[in-house]
C-alpha positions in Angstrom: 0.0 0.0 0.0 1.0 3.5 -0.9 -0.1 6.2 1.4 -1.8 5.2 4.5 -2.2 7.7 6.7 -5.8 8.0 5.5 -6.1 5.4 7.4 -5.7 6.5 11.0 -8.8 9.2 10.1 -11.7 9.6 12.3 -13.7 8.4 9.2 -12.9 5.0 9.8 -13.3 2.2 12.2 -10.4 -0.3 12.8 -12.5 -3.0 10.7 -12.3 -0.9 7.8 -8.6 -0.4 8.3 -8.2 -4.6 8.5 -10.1 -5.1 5.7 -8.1 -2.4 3.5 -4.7 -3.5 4.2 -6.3 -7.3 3.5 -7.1 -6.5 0.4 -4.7 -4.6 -0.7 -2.3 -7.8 0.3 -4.6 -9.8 -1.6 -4.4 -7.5 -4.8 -0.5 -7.8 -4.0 -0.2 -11.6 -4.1 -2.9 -12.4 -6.2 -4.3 -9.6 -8.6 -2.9 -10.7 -12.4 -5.0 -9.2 -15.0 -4.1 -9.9 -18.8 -4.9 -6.3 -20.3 -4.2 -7.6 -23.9 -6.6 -10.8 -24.0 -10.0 -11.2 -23.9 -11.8 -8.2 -22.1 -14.7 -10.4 -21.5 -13.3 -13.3 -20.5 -10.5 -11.3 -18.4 -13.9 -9.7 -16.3 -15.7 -13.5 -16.1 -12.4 -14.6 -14.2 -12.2 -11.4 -11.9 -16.0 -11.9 -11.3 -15.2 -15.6 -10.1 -11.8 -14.6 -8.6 -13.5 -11.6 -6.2 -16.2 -13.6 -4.9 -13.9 -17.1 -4.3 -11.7 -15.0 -2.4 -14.9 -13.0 -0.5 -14.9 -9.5 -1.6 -17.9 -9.4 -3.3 -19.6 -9.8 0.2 -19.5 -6.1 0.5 -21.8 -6.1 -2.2 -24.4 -7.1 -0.6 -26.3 -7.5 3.2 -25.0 -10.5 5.3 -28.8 -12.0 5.1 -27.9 -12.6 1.6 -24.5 -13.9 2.0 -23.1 -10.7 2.8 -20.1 -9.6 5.2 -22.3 -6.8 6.5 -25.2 -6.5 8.1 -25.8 -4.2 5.6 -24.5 -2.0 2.5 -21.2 -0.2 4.5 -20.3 3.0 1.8 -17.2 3.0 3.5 -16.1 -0.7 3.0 -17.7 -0.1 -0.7 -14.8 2.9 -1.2 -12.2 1.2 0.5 -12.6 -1.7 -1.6 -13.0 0.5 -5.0 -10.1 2.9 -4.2 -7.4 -0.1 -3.2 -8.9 -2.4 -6.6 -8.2 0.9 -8.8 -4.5 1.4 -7.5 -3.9 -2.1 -8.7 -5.7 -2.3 -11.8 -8.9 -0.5 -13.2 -10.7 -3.7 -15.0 -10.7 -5.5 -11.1 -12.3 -2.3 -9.7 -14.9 -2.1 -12.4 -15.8 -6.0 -11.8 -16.3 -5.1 -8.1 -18.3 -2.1 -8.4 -20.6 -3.1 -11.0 -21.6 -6.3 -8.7 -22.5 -3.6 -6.1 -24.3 -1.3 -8.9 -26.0 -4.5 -10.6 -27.6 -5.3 -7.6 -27.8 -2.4 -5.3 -31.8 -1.9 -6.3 -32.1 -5.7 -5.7 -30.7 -5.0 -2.1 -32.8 -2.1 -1.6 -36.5 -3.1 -2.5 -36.3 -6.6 -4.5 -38.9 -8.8 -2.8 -37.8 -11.6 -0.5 -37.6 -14.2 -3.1 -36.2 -12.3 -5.8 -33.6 -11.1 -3.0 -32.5 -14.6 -2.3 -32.5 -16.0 -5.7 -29.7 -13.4 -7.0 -27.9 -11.8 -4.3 -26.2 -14.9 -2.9 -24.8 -15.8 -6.0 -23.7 -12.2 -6.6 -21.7 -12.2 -3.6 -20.2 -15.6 -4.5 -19.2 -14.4 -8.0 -21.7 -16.7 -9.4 -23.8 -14.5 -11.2 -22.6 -11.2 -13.1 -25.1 -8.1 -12.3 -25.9 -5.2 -14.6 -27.6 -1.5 -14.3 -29.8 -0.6 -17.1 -30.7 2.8 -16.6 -29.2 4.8 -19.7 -31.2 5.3 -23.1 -29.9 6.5 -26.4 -32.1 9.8 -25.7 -31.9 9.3 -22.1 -28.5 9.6 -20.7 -28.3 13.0 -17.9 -32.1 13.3 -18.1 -33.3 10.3 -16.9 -36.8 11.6 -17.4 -36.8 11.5 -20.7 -36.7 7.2 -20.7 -38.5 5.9 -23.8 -38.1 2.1 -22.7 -41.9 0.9 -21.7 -43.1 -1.8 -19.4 -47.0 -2.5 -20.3 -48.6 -4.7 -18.0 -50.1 -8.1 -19.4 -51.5 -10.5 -16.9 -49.3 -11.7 -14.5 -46.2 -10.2 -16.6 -44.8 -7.1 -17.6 -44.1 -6.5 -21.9 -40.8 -4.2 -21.8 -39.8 -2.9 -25.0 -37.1 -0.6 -26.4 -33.6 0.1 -25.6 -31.0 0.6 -23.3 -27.1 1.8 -24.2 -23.5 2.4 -22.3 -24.7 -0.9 -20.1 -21.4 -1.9 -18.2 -21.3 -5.8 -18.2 -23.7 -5.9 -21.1 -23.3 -9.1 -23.0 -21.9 -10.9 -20.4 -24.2 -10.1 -17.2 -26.3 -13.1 -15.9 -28.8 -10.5 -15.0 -30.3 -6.3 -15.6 -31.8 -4.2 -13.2 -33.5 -2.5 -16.0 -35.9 0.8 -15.7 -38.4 1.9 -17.8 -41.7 3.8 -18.1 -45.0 2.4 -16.8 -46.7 5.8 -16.9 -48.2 6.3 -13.4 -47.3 10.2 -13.9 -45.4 12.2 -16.4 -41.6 12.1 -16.4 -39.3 10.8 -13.9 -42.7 9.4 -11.5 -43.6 7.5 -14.1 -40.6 4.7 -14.2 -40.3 1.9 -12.5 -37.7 -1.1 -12.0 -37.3 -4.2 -12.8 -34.9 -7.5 -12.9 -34.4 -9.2 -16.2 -32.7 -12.3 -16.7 -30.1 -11.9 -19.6 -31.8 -15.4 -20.9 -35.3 -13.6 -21.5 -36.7 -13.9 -25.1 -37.0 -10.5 -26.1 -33.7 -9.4 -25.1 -31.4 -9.1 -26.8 -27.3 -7.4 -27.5 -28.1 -4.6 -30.1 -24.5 -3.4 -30.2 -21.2 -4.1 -28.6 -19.1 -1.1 -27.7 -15.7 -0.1 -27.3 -14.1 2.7 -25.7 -10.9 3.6 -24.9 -10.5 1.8 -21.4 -11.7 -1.5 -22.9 -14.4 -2.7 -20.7 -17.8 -5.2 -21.3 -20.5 -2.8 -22.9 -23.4 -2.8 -24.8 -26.5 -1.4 -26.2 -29.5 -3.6 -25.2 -32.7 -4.5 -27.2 -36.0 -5.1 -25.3 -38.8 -6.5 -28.6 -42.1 -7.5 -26.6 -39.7 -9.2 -23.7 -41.9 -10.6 -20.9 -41.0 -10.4 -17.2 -42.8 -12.2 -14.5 -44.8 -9.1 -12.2 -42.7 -10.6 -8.8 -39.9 -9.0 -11.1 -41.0 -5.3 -10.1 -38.1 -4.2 -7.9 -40.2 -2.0 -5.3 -43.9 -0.2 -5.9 -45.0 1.0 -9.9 -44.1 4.9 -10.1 -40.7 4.4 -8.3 -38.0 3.0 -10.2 -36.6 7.4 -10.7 -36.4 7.4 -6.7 -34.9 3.9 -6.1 -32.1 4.4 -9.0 -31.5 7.4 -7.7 -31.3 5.8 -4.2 -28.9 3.2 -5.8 -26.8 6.1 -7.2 -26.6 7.9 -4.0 -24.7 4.6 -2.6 -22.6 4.2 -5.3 -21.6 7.7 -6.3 -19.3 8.2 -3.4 -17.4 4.8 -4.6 -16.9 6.2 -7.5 -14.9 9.3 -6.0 -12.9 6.6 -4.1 -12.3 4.7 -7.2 -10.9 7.8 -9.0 -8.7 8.3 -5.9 -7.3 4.9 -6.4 -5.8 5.8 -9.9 -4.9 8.9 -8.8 -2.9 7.6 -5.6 -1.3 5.3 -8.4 -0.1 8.0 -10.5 1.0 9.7 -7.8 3.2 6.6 -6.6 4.6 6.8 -10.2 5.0 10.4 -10.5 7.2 10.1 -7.3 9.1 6.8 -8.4 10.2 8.9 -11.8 11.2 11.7 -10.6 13.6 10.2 -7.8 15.0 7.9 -10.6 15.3 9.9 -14.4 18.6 11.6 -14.4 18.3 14.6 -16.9 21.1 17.5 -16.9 22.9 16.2 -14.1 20.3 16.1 -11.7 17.5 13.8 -10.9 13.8 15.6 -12.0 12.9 15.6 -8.9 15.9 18.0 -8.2 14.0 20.6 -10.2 11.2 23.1 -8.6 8.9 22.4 -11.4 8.8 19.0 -10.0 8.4 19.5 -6.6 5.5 22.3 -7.6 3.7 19.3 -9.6 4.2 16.5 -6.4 3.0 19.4 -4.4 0.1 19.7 -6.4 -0.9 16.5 -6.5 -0.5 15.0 -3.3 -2.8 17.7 -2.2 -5.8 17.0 -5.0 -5.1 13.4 -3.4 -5.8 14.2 -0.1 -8.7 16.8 -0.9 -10.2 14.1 -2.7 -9.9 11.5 0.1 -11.3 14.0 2.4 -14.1 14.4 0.5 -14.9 10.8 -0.5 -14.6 9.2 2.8 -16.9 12.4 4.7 -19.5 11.6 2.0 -19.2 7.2 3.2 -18.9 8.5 6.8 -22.3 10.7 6.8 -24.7 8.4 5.4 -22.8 4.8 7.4 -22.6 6.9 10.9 -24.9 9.4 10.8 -27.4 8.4 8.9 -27.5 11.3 5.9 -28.9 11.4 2.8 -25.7 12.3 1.2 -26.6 13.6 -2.3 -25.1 16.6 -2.4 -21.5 15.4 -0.7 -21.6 12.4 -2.7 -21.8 14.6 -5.5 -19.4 17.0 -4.6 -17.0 13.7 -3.6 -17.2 12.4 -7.1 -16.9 15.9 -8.9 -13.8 16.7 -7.3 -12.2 13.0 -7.5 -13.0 12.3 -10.9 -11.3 15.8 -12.4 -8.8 16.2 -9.6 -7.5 12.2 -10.9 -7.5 13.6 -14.4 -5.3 16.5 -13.8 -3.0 13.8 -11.3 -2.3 11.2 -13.6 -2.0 14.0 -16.6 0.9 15.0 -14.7 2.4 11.9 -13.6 1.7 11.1 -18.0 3.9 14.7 -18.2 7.2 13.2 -16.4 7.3 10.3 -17.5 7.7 12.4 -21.2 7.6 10.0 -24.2 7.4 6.9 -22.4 4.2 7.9 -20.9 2.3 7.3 -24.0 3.2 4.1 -24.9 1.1 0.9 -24.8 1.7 -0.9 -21.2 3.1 2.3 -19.3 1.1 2.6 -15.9 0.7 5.9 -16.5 -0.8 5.1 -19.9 -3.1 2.7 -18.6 -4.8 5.2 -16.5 -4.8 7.6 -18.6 -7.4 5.8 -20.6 -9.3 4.4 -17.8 -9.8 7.9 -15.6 -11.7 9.5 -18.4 -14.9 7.5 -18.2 -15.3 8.6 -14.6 -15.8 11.9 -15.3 -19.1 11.1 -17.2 -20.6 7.5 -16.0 -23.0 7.9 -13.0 -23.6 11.2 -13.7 -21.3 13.6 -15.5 -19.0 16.2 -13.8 -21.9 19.0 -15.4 -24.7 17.5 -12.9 -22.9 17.3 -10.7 -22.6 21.0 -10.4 -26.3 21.1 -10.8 -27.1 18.5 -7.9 -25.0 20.6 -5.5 -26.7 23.9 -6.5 -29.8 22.7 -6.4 -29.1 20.4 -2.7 -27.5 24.1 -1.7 -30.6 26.4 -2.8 -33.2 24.0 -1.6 -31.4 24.0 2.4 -31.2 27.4 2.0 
């Protein structure tokens, strides 16, 4: 482990501390990721590998086969930010077990509870979040995607895109419109075997930090009515309840790349011997470390008050989850940019560090909400307590 000082903070309790410097012996020991095979196949085996070894357990509430009684937002950060220093596809298997499934955990009935959240937490079954649209992406009220009830089933149909885990999930938490009101009070939530007839992978997609993703196809797909996650009307307000868990693990996973670059920046500039000095000799340097290890810290600050508040005190932490992952997300960018900057040619080239996450800090800036609403949630969370 890196830096842990963050450790000793008031934030934290000493089980969280265990559990961090477990895991981060774990990732040591046992974390080998092949970054040039099979990006499918690579997140099937860290699926299996996570839950064999017990980490998914965070993902879920210990009635379910969890370690926790229930979802700990601290545990869920820690985890994030120590998978991210070691490599970026292991944290995005994690979180997207917790993401996949957090509505599940929240207001899936009793039996669909137990039939998917145990094997979730043993790495049995991969989880996806289907809440994005082609049309629908920030503005969540503008959902196309219907759900018509027939019987003693619900008829979805249309599409969803960006779905992390799409074409290899065993399972969506999919949202779409049953029209009890207009806009966002009309949606509700539902889980969706990936086996349904009627779904179906529209596209494959790839982006820069390779990753499972897809666009989804719903044509006249029936799900059993016990498949409602919660009450008709309130899919908008359980996502966004979802979101509001998983937000602040973003932050932490951002702060994992960027405590990584960091670690880099440092390791460069002690060893690359330019003009007869080291770089680190030079003030330019120093200014840059200086710079950094503070957007580190201010970040962590952030990210684990946001955990701390709604585990301990019970908040509803919109607003410093948002501010948490605002702040992580771009402050990481601007890091590892740097660390990119010392590490001069080299840094650009194909299996550098630095390269690496380069490519995978930029989708954090815009997946569960982009930097842009952020801003807006905090205004608006700021105005309305005025």
């Amino acid at each position: 482990m890196s830096d842990t000082q963050f450790l000793d903070w008031p934030f934290l309790d000493d089980s969280h501390r265990a559990m961090a410097v477990a895991l981060d012996d774990w990732c040591a020991r046992e974390l080998h990721v092949d970054h040039d095979g099979d990006t499918d196949a690579a997140c099937v085996a860290l699926v299996r590998q996570l839950g064999a070894a017990g980490w998914l357990k965070y993902c879920v509430p210990a009635a379910h086969g969890g370690a926790l009684e229930q979802l700990d937002s601290r545990s869920l950060c820690l985890a994030r930010e120590t998978l991210a220093r070691h490599d970026g596809l292991a944290d995005f298997a994690f979180a997207m077990q917790g993401l996949g499934s957090g509505a599940i955990t929240l207001a899936g009935r009793p039996a669909v509870q137990s039939r998917y959240l145990p094997r979730v937490a043993r790495g049995e079954a991969i989880a996806a979040f289907a809440l994005s649209e082609p049309e629908a992406g920030s503005d969540v009220a503008a959902m196309q995607c219907t759900a018509v009830r027939d019987g003693e089933h619900f008829v979805l149909n249309g599409e969803k895109t960006w779905i992390s885990n799409g074409g290899i999930a065993d399972f969506y938490c999919v949202f779409a419109r049953t029209g009890e009101a207009p806009g966002a009070r009309g949606i509700s939530a539902f889980v969706v075997d990936a086996n349904t007839p009627g779904l179906s992978v529209a596209e494959r997609i790839d982006v820069c930090a390779p990753h499972p993703l897809a666009r989804l196809r719903f044509a006249d797909c029936r799900v059993p009515a016990d498949c409602l996650l919660g009450e008709p009307g309130q899919g908008f307000k359980l996502a966004m309840m979802t979101l509001d868990i998983f937000r602040a693990s973003v932050a932490a996973a951002a702060l994992g790349f960027a405590r990584r670059a960091l670690d880099e920046g440092v390791a460069r500039a002690k060893s690359r011997e330019m003009f007869g000095h080291t770089l680190a000799d030079f003030q330019l340097t120093q200014a840059a470390l200086g710079e950094m290890a503070t957007a580190v810290d201010g970040a962590a600050l952030l990210t684990y008050r946001a955990a701390w508040l709604r585990d301990v005190k019970g908040q509803r932490t919109t607003r410093e989850a948002a501010m948490a992952k605002m702040f992580a997300t771009e402050e990481a960018q601007r890091v590892i940019d740097r660390a990119l900057q010392m590490f001069g040619g080299a840094g650009v080239m194909r299996g550098n560090v630095v390269e690496r996450l380069y490519r995978e800090i930029r989708a954090l800036r815009i997946y569960e909400g982009a930097t842009e609403v952020q801003k807006l949630i905090i205004a608006r969370e700021l105005l309305k307590d005025a």
